[in-house]
PDB file of N, CA, C and O in Angstrom:
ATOM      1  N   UNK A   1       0.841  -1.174   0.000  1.00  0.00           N
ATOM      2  CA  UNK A   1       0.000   0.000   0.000  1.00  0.00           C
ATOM      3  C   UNK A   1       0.893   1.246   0.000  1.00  0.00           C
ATOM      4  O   UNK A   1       1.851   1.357   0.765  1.00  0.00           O
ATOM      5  N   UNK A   2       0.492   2.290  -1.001  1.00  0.00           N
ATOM      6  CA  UNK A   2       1.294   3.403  -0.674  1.00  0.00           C
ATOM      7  C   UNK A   2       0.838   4.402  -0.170  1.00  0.00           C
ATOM      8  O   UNK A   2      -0.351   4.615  -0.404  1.00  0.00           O
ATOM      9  N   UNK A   3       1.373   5.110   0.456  1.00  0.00           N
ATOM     10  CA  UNK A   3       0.900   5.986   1.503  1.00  0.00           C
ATOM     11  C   UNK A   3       1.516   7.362   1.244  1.00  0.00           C
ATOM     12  O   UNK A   3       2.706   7.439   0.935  1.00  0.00           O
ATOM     13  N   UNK A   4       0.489   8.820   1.398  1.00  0.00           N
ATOM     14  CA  UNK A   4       0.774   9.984   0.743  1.00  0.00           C
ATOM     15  C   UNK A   4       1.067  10.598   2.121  1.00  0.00           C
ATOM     16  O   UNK A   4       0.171  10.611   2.965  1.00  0.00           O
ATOM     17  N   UNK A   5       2.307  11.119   2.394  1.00  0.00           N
ATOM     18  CA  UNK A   5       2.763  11.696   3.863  1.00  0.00           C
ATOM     19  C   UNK A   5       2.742  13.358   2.985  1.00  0.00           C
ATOM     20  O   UNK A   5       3.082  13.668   1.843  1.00  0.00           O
ATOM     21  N   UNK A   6       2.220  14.103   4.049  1.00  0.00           N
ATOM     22  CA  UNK A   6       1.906  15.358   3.680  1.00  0.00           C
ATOM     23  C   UNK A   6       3.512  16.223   3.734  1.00  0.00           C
ATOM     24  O   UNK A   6       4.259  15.483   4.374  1.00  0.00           O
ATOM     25  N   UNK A   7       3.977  16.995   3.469  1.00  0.00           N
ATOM     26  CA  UNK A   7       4.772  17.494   3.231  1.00  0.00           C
ATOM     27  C   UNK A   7       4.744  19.093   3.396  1.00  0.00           C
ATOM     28  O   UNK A   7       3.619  19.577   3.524  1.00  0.00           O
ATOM     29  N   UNK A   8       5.767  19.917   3.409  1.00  0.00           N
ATOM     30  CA  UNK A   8       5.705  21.240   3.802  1.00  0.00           C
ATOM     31  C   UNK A   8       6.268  21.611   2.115  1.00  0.00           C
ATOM     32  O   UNK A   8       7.413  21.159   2.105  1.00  0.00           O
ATOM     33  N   UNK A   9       6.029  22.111   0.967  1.00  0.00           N
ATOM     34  CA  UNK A   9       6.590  22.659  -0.001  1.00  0.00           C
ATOM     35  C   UNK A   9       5.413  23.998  -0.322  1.00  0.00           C
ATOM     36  O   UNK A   9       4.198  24.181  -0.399  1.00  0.00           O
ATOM     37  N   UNK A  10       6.297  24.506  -0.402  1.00  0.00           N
ATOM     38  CA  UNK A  10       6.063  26.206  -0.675  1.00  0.00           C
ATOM     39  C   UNK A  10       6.129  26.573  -1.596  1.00  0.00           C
ATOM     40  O   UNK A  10       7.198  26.289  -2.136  1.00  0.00           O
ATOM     41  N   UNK A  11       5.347  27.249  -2.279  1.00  0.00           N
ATOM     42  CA  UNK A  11       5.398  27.945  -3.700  1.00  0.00           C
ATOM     43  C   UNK A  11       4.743  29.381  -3.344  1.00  0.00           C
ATOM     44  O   UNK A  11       3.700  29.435  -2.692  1.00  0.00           O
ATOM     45  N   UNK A  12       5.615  30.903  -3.948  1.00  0.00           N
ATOM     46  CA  UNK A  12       5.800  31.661  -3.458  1.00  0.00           C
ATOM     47  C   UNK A  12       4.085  32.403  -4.512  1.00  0.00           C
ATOM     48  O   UNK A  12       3.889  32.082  -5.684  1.00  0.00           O
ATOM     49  N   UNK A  13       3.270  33.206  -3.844  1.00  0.00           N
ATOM     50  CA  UNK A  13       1.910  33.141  -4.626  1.00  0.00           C
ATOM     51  C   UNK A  13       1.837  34.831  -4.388  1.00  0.00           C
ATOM     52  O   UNK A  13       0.789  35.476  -4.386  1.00  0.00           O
ATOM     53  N   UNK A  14       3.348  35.448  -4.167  1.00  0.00           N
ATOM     54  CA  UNK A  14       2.753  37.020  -4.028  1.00  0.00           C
ATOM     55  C   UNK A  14       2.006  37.791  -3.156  1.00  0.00           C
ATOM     56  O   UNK A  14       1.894  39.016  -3.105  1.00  0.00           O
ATOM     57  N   UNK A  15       1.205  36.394  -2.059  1.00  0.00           N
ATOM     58  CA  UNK A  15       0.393  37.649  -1.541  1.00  0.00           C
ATOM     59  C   UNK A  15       0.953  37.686  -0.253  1.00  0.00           C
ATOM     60  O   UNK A  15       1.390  36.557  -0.030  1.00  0.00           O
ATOM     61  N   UNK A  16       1.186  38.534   0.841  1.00  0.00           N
ATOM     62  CA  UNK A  16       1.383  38.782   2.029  1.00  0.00           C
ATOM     63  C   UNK A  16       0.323  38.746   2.796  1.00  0.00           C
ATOM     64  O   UNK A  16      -0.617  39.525   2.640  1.00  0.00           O
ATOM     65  N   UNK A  17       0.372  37.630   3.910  1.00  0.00           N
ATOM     66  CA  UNK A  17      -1.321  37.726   4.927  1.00  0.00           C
ATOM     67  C   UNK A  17      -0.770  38.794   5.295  1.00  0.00           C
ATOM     68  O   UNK A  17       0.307  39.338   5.053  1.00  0.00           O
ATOM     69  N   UNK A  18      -1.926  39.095   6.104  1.00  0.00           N
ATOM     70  CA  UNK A  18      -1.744  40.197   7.675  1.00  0.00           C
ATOM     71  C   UNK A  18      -2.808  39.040   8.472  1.00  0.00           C
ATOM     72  O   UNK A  18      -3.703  38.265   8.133  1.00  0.00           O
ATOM     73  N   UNK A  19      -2.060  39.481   9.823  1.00  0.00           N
ATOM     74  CA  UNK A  19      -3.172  38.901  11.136  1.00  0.00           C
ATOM     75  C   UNK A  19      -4.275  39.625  11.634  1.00  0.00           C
ATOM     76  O   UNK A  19      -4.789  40.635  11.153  1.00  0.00           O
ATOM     77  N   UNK A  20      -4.532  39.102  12.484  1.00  0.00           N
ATOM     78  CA  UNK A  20      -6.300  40.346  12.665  1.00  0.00           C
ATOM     79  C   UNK A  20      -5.305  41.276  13.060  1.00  0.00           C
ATOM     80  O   UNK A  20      -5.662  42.329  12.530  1.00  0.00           O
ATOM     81  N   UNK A  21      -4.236  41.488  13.704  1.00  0.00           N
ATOM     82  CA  UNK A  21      -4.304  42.871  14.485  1.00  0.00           C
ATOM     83  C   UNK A  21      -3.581  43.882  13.021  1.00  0.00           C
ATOM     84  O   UNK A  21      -2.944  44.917  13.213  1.00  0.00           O
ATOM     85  N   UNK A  22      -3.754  43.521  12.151  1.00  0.00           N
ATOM     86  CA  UNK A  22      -3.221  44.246  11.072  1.00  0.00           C
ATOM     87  C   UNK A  22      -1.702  44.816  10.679  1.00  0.00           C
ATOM     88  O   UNK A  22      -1.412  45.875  10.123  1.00  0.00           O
ATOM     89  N   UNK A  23      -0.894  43.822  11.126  1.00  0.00           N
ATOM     90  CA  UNK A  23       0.606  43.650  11.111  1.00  0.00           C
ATOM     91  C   UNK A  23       0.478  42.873  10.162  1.00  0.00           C
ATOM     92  O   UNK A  23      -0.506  42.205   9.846  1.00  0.00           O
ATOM     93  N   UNK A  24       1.983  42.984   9.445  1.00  0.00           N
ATOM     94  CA  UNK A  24       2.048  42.079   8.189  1.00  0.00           C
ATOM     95  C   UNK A  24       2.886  41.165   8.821  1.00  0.00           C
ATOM     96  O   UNK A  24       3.634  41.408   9.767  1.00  0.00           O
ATOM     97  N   UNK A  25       2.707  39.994   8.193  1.00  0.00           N
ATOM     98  CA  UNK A  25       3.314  38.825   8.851  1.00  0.00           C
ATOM     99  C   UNK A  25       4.487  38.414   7.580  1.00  0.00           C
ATOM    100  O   UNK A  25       4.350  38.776   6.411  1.00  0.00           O
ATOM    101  N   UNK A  26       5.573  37.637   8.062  1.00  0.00           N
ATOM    102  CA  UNK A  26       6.577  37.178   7.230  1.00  0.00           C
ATOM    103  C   UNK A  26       6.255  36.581   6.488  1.00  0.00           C
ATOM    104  O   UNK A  26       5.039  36.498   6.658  1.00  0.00           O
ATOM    105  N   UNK A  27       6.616  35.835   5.385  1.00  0.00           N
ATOM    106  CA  UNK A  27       6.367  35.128   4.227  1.00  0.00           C
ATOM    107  C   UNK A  27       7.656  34.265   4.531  1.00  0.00           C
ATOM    108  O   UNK A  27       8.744  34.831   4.427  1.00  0.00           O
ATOM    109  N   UNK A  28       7.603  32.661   4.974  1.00  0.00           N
ATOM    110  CA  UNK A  28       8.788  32.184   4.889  1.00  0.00           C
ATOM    111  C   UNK A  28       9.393  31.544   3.400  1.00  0.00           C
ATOM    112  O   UNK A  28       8.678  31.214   2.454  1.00  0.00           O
ATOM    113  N   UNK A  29      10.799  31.462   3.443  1.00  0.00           N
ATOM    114  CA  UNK A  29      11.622  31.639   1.988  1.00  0.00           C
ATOM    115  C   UNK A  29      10.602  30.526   1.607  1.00  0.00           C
ATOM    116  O   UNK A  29      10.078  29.773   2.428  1.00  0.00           O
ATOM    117  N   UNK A  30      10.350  30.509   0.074  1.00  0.00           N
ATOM    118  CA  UNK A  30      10.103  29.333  -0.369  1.00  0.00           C
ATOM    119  C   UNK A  30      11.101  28.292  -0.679  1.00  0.00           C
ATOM    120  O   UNK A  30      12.223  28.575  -1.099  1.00  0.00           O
ATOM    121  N   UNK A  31      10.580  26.761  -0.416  1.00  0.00           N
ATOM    122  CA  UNK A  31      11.360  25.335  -0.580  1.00  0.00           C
ATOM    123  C   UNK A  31      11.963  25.382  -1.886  1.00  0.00           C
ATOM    124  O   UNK A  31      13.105  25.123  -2.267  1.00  0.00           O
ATOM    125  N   UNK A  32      10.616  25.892  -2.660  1.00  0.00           N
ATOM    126  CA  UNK A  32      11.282  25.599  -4.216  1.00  0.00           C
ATOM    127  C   UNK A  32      10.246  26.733  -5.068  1.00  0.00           C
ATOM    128  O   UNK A  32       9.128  26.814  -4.560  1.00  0.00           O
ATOM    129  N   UNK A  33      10.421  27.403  -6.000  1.00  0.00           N
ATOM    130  CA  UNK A  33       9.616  27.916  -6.709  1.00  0.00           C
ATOM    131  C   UNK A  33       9.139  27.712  -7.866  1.00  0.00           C
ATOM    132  O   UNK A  33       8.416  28.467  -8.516  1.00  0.00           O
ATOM    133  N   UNK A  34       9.630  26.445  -8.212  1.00  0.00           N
ATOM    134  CA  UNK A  34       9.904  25.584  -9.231  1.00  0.00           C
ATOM    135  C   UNK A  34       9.942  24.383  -9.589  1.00  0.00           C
ATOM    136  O   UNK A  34      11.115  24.020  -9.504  1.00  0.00           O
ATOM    137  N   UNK A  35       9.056  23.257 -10.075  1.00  0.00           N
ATOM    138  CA  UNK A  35       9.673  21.824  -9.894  1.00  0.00           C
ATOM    139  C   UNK A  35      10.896  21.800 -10.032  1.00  0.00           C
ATOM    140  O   UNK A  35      11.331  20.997  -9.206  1.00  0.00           O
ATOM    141  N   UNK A  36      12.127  22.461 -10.928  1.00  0.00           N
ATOM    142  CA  UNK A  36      13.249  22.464 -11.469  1.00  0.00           C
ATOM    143  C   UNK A  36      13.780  22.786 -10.255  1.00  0.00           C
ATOM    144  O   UNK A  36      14.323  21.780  -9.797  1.00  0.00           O
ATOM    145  N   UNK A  37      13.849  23.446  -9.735  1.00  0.00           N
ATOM    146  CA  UNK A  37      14.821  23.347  -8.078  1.00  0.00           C
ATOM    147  C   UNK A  37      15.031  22.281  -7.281  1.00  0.00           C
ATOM    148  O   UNK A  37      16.031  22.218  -6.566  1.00  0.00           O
ATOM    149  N   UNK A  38      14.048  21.264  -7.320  1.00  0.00           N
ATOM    150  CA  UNK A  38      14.107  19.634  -6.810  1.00  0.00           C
ATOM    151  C   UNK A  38      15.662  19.451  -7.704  1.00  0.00           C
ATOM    152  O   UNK A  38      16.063  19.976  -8.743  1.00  0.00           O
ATOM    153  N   UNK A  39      16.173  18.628  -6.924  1.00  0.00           N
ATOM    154  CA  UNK A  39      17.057  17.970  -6.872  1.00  0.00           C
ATOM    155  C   UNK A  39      17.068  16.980  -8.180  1.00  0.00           C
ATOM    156  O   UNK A  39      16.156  16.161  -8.062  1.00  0.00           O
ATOM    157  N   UNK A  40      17.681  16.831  -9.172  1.00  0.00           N
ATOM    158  CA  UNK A  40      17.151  15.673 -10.326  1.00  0.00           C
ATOM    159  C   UNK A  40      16.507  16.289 -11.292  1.00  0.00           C
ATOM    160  O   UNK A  40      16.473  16.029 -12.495  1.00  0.00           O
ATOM    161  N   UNK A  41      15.870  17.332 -10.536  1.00  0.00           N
ATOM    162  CA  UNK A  41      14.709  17.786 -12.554  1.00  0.00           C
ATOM    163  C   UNK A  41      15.428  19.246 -12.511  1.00  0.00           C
ATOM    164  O   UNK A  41      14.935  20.300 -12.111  1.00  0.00           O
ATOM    165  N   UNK A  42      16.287  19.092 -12.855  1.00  0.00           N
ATOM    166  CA  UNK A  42      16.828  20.341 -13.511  1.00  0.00           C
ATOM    167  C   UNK A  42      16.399  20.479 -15.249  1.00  0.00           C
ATOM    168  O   UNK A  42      16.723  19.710 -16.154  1.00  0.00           O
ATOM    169  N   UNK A  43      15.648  21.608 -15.320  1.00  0.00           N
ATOM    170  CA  UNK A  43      15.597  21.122 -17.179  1.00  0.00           C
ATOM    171  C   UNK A  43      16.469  21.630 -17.909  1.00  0.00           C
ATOM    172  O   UNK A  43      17.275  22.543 -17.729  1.00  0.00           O
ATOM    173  N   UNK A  44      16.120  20.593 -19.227  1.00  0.00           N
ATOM    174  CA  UNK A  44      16.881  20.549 -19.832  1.00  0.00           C
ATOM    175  C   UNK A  44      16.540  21.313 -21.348  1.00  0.00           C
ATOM    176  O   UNK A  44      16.093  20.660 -22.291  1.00  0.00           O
ATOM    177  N   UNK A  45      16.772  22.554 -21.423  1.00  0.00           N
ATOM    178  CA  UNK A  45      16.638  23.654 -22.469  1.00  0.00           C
ATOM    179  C   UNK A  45      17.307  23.642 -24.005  1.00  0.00           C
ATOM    180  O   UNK A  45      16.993  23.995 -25.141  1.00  0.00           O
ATOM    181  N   UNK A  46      18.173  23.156 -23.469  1.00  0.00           N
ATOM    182  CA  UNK A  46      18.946  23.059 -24.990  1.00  0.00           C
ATOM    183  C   UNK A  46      19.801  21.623 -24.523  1.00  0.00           C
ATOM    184  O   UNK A  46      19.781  21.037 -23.440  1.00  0.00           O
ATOM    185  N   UNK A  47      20.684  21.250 -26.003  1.00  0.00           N
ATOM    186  CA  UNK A  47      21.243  20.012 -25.712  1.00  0.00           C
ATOM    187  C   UNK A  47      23.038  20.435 -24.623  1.00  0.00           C
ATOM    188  O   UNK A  47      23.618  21.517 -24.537  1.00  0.00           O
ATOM    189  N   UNK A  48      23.319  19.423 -24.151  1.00  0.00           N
ATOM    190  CA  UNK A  48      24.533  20.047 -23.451  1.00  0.00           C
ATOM    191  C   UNK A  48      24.236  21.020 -22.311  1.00  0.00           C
ATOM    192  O   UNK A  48      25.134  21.268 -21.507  1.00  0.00           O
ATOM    193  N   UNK A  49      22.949  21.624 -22.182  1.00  0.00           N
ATOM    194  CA  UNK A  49      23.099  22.744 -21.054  1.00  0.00           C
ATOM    195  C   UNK A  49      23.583  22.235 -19.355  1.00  0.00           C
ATOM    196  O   UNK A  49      23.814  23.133 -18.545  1.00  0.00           O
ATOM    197  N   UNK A  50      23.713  20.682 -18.896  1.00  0.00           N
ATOM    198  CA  UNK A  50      23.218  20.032 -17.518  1.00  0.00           C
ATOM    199  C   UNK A  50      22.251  19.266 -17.456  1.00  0.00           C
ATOM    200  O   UNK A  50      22.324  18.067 -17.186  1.00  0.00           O
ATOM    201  N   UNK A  51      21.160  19.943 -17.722  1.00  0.00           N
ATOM    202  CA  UNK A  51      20.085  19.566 -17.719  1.00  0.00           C
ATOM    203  C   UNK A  51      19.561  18.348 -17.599  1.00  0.00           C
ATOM    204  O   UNK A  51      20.113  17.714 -18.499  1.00  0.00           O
ATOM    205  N   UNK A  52      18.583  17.386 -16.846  1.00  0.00           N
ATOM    206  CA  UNK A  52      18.289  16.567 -16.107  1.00  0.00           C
ATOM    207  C   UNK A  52      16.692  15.616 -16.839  1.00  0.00           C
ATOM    208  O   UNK A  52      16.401  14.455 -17.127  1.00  0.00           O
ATOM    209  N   UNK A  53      16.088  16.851 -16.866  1.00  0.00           N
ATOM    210  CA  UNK A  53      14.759  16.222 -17.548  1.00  0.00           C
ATOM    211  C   UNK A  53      14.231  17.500 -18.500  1.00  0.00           C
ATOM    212  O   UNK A  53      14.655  18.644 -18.333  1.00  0.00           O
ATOM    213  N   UNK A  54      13.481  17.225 -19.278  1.00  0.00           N
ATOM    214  CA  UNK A  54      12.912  17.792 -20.724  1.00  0.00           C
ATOM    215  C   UNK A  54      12.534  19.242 -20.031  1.00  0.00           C
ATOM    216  O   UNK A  54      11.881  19.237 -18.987  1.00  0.00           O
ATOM    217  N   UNK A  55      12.906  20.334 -20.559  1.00  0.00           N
ATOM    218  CA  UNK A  55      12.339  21.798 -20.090  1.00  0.00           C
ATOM    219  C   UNK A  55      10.443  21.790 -20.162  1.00  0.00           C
ATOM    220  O   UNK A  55       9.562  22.298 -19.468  1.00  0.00           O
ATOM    221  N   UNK A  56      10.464  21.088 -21.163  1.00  0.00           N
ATOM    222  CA  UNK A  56       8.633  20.902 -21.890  1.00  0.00           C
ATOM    223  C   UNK A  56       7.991  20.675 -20.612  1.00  0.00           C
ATOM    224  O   UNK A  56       7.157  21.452 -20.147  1.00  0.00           O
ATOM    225  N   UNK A  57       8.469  19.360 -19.911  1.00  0.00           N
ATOM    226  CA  UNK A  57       7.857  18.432 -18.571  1.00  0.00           C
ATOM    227  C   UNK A  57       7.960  19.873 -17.543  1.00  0.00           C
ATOM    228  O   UNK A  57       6.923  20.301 -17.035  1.00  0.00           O
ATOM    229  N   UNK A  58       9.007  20.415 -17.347  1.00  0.00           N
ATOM    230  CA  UNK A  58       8.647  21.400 -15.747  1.00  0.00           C
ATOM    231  C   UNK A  58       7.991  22.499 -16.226  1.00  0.00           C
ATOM    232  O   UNK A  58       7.313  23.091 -15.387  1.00  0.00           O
ATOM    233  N   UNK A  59       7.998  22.904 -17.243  1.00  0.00           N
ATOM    234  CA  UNK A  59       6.911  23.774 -18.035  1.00  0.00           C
ATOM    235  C   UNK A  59       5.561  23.656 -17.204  1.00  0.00           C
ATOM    236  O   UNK A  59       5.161  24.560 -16.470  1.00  0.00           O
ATOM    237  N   UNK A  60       4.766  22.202 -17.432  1.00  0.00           N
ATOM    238  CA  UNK A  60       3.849  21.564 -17.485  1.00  0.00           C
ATOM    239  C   UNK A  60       3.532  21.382 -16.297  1.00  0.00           C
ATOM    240  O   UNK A  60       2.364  21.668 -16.038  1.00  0.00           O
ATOM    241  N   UNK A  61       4.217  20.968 -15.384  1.00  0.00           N
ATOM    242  CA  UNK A  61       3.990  20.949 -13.995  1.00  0.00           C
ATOM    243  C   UNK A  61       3.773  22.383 -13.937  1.00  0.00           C
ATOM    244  O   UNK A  61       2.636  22.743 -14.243  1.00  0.00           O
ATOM    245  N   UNK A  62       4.673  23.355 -13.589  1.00  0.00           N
ATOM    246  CA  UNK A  62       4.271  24.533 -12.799  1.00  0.00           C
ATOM    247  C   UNK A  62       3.360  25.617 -13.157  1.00  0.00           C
ATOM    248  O   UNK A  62       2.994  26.607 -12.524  1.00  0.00           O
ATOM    249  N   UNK A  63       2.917  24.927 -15.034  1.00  0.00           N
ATOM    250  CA  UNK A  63       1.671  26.051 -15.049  1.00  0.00           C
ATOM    251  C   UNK A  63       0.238  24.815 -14.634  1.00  0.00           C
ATOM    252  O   UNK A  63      -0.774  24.838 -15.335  1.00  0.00           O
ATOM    253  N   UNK A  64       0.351  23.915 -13.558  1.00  0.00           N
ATOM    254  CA  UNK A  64      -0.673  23.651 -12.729  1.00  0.00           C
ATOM    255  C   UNK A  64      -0.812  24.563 -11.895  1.00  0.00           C
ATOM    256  O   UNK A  64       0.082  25.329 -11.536  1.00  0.00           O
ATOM    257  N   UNK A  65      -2.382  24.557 -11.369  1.00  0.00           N
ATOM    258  CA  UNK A  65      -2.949  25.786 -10.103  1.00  0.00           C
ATOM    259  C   UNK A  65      -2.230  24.949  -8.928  1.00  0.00           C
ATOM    260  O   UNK A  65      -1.777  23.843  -8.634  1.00  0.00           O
ATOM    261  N   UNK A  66      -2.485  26.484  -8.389  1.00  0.00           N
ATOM    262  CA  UNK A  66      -1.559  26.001  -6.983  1.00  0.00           C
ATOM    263  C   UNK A  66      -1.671  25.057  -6.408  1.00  0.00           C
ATOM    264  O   UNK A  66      -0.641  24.387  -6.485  1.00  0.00           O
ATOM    265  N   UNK A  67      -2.546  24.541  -5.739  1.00  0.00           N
ATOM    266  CA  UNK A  67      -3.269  23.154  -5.276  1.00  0.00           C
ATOM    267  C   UNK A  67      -2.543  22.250  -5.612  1.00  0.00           C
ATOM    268  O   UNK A  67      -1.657  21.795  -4.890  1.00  0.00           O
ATOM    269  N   UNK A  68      -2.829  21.822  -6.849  1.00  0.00           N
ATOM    270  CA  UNK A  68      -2.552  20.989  -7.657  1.00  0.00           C
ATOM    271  C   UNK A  68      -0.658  20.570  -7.738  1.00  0.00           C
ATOM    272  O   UNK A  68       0.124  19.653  -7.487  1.00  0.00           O
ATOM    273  N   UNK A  69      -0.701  22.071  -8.305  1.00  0.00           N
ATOM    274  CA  UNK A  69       1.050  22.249  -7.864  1.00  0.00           C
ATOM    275  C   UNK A  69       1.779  21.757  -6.673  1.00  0.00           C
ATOM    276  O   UNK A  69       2.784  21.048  -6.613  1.00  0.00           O
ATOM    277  N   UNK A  70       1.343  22.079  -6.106  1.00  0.00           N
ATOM    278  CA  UNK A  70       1.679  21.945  -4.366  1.00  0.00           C
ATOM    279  C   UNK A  70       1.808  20.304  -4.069  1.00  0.00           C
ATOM    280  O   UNK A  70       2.675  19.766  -3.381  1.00  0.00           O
ATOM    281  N   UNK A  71       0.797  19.713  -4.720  1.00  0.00           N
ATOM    282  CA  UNK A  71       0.829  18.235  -4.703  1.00  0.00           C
ATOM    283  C   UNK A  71       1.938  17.657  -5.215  1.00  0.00           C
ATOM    284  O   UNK A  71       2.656  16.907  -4.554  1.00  0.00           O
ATOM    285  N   UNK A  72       2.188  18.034  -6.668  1.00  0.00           N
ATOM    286  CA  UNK A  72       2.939  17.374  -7.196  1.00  0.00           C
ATOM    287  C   UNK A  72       4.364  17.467  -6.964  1.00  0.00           C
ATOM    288  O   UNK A  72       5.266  16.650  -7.154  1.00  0.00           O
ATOM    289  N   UNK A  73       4.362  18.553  -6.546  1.00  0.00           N
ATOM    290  CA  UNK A  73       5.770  18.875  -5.888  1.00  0.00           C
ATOM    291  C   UNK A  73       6.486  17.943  -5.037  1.00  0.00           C
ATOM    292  O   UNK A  73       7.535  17.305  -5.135  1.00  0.00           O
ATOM    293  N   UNK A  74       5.404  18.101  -4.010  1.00  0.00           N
ATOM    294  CA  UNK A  74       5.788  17.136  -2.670  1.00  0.00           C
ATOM    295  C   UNK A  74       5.771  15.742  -2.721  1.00  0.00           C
ATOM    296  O   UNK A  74       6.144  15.031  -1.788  1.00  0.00           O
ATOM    297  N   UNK A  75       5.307  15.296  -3.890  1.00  0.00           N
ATOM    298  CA  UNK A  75       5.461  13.803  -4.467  1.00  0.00           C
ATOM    299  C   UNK A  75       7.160  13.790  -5.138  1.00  0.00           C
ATOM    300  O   UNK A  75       8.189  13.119  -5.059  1.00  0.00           O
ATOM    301  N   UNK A  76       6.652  14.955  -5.786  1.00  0.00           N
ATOM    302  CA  UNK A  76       8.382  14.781  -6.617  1.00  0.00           C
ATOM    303  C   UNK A  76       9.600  14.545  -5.406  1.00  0.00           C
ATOM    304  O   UNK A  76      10.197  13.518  -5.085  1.00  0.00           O
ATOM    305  N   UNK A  77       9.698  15.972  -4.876  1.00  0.00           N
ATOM    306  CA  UNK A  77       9.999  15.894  -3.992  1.00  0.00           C
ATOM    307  C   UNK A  77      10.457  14.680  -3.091  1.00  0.00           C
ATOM    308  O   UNK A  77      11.649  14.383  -3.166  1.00  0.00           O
ATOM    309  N   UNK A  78       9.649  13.946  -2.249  1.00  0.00           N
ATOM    310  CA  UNK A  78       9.592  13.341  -1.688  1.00  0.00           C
ATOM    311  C   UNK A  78      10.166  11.863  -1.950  1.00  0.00           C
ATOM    312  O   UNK A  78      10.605  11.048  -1.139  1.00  0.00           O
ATOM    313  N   UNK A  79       9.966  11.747  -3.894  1.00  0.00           N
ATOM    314  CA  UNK A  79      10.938  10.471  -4.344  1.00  0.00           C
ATOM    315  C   UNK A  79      12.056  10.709  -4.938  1.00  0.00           C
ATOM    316  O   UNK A  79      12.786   9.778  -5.276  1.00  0.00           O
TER     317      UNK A  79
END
């Protein structure tokens, strides 16, 4: 059986909360802003650049909605 352990990955969305008392609160750094910051999927843009996996593929992931994003991350991530 496989089992989905929740994970902390951050993707940075621009907005700043405030708390009720109307102080702005920190925004901590994001994990990754990018599938391509994981470790392994570095893309790969042209031939020879490093590059790890197809630029097309992290394209594709990160224009998922956040949600969604957030998921897949922490799967990537996580293997």
């Amino acid at each position: 059986m496989t089992e989905l352990i929740p994970t902390a990955v951050h993707r940075p969305t621009g907005i700043v909360p405030v708390d009720p008392f109307g102080t702005t609160v920190a925004i901590p750094a994001p994990m990754v802003a990018t599938v391509g910051d994981i470790a392994g999927l570095r893309p790969r843009r042209r031939k020879g650049d490093g590059g790890e996996v197809p630029g097309a593929d992290v394209d594709t992931v990160d224009a998922l909605p956040h949600a969604q994003w957030s998921a897949v991350a922490a799967w990537l991530k996580a293997g």
